[in-house]
KELUMRO-949006 format. One record per atom (N, C-alpha, C, O, CB): z, x, y. Coordinates in steps of 0.05 Angstrom, whole numbers, plus 5000, padded with zeros to 4 digits. Each point is the difference from the previous one (the first is absolute). Last residue first. Glycine has a CB too. Layout:
BEGIN
ZXY;...
//
This chain:
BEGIN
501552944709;502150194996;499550134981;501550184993;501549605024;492949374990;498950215017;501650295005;498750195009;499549385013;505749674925;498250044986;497650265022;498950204990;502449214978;506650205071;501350244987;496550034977;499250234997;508549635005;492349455063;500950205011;500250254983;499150225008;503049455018;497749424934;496950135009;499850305011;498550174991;500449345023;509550144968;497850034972;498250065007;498850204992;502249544983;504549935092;500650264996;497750124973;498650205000;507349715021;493449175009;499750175012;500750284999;498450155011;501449495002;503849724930;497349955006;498450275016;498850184988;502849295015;507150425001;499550114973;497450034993;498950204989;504749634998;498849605082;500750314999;499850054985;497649935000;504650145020;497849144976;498450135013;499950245008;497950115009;502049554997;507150024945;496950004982;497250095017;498150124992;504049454979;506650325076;500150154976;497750044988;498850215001;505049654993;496549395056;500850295028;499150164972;497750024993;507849915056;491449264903;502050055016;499550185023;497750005009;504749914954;489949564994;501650244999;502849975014;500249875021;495450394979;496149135009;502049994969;501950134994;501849924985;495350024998;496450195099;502949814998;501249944979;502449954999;496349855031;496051134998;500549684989;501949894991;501950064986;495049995005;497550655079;503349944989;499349814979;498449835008;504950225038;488550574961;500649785023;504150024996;501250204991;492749355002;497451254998;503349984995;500349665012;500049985024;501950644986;489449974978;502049885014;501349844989;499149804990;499150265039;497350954946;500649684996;500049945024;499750165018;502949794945;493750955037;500549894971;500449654990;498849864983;503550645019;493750335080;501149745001;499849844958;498349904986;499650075085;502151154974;498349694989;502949844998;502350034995;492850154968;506750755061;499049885022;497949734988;498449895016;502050625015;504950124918;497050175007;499249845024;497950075012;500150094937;509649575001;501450195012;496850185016;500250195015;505349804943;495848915022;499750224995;500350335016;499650055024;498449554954;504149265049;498150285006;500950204982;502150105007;497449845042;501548924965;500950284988;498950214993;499050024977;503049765014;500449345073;498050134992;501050354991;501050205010;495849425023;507349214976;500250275006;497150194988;498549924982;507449995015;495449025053;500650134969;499650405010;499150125019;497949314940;500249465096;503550164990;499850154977;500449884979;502549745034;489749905068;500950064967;501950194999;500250215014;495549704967;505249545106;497050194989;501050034971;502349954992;496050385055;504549015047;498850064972;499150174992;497750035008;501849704992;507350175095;497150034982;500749974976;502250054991;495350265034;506849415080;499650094963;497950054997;498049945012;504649824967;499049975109;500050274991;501250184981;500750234998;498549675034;498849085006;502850145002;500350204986;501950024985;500049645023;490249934950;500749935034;503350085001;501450004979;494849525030;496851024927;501149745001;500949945030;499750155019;501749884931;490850764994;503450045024;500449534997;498249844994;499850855071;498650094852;499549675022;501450035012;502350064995;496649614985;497651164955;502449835014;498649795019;497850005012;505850424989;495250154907;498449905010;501949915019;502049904990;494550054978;501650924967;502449875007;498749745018;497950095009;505650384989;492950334946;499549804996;502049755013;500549794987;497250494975;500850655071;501749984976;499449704983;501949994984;501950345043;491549785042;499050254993;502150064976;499450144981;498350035069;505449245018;496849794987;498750274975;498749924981;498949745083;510550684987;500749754987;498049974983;500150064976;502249725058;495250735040;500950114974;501549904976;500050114978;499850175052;497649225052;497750154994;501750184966;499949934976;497550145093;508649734987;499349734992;496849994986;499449834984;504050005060;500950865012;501749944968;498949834986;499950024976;504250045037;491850155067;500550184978;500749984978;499150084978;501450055047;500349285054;497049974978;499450194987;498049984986;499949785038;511250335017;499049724992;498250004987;500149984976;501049865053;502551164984;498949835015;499849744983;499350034977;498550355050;509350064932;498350075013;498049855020;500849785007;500450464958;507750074962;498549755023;497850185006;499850244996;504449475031;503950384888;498150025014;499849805016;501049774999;497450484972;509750244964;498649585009;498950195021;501350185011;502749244982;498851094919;499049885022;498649825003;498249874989;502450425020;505450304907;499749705009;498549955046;501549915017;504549984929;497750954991;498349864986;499449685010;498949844985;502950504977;504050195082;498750224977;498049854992;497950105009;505950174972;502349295065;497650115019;499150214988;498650155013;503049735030;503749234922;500150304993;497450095014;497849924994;504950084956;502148895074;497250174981;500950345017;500650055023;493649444972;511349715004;501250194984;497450224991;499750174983;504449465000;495549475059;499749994973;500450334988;499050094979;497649455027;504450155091;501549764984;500450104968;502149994987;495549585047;497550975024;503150104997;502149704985;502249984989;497150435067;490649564975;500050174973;503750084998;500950074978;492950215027;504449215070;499349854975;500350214973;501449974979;494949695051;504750695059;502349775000;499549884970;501949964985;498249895072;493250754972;502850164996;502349794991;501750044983;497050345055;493249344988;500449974980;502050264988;500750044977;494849665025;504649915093;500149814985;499350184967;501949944985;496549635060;500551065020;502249805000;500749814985;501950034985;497450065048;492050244969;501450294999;503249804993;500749914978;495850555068;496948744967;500950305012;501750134984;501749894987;498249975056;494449184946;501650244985;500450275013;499050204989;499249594973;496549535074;503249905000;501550134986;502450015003;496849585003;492350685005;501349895031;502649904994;502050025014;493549815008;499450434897;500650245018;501649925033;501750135012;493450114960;501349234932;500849975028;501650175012;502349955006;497349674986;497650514910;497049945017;501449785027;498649815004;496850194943;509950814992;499849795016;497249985008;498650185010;506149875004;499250424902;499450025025;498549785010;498049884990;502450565005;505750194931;500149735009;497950055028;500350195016;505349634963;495650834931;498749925018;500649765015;498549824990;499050424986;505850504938;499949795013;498249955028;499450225009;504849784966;496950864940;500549875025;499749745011;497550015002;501850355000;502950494921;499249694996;500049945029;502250065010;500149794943;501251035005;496949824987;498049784998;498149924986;503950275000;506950205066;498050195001;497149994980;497850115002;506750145014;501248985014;499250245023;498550234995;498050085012;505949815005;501249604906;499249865021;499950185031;502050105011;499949484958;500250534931;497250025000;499349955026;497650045007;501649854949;509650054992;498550265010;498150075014;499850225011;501449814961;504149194990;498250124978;498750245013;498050104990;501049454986;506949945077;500949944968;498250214985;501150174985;499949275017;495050315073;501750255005;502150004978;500550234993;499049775060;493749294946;499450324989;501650185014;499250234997;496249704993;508549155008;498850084979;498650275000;500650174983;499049365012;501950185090;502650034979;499750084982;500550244997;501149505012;490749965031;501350135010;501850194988;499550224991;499449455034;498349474958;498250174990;501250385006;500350184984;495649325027;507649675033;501650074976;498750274980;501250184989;500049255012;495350285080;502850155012;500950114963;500750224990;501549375070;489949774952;499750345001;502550145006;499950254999;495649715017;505949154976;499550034977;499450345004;501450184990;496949274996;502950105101;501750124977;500250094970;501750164992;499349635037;491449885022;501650235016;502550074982;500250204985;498549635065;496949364939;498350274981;501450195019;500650184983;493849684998;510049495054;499450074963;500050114987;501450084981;497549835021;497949835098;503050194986;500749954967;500450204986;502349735065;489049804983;499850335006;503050024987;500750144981;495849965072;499849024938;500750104984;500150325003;500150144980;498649445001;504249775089;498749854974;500250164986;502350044994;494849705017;504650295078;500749964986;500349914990;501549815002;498750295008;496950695063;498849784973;502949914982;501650164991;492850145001;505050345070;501149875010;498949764990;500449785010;500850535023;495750624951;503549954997;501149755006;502449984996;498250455018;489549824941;500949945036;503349884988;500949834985;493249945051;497250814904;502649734997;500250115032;499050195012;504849734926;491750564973;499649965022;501249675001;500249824984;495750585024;505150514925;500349754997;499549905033;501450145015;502149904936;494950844974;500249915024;499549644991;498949884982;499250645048;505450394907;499249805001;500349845035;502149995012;499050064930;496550874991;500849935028;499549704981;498649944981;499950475072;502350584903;499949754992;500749835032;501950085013;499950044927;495950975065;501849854993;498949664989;497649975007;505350385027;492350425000;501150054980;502749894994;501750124986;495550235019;498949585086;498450044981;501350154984;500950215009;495549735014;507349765062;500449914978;499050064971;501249944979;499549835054;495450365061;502350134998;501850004976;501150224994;498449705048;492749594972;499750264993;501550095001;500050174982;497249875024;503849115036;499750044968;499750204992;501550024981;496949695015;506050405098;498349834991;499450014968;501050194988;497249855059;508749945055;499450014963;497049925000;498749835012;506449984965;501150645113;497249834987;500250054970;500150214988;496349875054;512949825027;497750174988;497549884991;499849764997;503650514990;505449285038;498050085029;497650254990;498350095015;506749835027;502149554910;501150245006;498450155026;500550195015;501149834932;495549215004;503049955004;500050235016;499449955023;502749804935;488750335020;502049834990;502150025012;499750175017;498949844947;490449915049;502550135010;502049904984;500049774993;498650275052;491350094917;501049925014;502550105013;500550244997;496949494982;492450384969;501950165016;502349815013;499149915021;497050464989;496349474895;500749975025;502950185013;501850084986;495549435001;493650394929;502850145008;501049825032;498249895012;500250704962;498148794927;498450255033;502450045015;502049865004;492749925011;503750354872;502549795024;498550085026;499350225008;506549844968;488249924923;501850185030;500949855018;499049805011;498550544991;501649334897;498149995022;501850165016;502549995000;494849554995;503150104901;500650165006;498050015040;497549985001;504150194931;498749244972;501549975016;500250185029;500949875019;500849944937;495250374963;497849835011;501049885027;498649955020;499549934932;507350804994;498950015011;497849885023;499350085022;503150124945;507349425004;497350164980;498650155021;500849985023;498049624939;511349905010;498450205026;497850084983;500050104977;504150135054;501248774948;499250344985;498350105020;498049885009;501750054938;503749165081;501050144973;500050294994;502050154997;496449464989;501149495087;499350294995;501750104982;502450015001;496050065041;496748954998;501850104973;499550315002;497850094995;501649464970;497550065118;499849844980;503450084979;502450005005;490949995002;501450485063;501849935008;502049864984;502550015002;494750045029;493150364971;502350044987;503050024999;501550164988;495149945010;495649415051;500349934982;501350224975;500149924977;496549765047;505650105084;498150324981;500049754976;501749825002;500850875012;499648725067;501250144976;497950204987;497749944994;505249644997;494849635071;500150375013;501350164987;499950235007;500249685035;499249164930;497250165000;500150215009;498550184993;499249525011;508949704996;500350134982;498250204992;500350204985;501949475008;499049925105;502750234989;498850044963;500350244993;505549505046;488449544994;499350295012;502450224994;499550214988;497849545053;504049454936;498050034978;499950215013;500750204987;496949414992;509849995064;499950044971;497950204992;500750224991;500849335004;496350005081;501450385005;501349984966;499150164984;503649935086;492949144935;498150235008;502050195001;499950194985;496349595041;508449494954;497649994982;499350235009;501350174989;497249365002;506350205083;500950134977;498850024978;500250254996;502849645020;492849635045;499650335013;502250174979;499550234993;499449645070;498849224919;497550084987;500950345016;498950204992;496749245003;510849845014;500550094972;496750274998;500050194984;503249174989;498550285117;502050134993;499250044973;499350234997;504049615034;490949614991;499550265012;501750134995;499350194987;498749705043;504249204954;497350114976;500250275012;501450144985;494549425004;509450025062;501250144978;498350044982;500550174983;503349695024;493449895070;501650235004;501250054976;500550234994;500249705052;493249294960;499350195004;501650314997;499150194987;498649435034;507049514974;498650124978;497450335004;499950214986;501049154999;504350165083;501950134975;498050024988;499050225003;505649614994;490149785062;501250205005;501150184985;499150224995;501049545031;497249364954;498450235000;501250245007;500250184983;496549555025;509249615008;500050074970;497550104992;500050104977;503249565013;497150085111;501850194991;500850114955;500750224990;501349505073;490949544975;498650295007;504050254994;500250204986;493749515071;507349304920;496950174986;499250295003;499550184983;498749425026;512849995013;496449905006;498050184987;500250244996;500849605051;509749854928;498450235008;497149925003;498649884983;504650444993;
//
């Protein structure tokens, strides 16, 4: 191998390790820093959810206020991600289960999925996806809306997305848990120590402590 080509390799792979290094450091920096360890609902904790209007499944307009006086949890994701949307998608299916078990689901509790890729997520397509996971239209909508809408209201939930090449994205993965007065209480990450079960359990605890 000649001089100037083993500059080369080397160049490209010093650069390769230094652009992973960076989106690493940038994906952890766009984390809420109460993202962390969430334990106990406090008040200090406590901030207004910003309202937004969107379309769901059914072709009607939802919006957060409609919900007011219930426990919400919203989760933003693209159906066609696959990494960690379906997952956490299902894990909320289980969540799910769990409070119609317990009564509480629809009429004290509501869910939120919504898409920050509206072009590829159609009316259609997330009829097709939310029906994989058995999601209850009482209590459970998958939203769209305009692109830099959603995507705007993402950044305003603390959510951060990277579009990638072949029209993935990165953005931070965790749930946001709205109080029944409309404040933003936690975020909810999954953790991997956890089982399905525990995570859930996890999650419903927080759920039911706003209840």
């Amino acid at each position: 191998m000649n001089r100037k080509k083993w500059l080369q390799i080397t160049y490209f792979s010093v650069m390769g390790i230094l652009i992973i290094g960076m989106s690493a450091y940038l994906i952890y920096n766009w984390l809420p820093e109460s993202k962390s360890e969430v334990s106990f609902i406090t008040e200090e904790n406590t901030k207004k959810a910003p309202p937004f209007e969107l379309e769901n499944i059914d072709g009607s307009t939802v919006s957060l206020e409609d919900t007011d006086g219930k426990v919400r949890l919203v989760y933003f994701y693209f159906s066609t991600c696959v990494d960690v949307c379906p997952p956490t998608t299902h894990l909320l299916s289980q969540v799910q289960e769990r409070l119609k078990e317990e009564g509480v689901f629809g009429n004290e509790m509501a869910m939120f999925s919504i898409t920050f890729d509206p072009e590829r997520d159609t009316r259609e397509r997330l009829i097709e996806f939310s029906s994989v996971y058995h999601a209850d239209p009482s209590g459970w909508y998958f939203l769209r809306g305009e692109e830099q809408y959603s995507r705007d209201l993402a950044t305003e939930y603390g959510i951060s997305i990277m579009e990638l090449e072949g029209g993935d994205f990165g953005h931070t993965n965790f749930y946001v848990l709205i109080d029944k007065e409309g404040n933003i209480k936690k975020y909810l990450p999954i953790k991997d120590d956890l089982s399905v079960e525990e995570n859930v359990d996890y999650i419903v605890e927080h759920i039911e402590a706003l209840l």
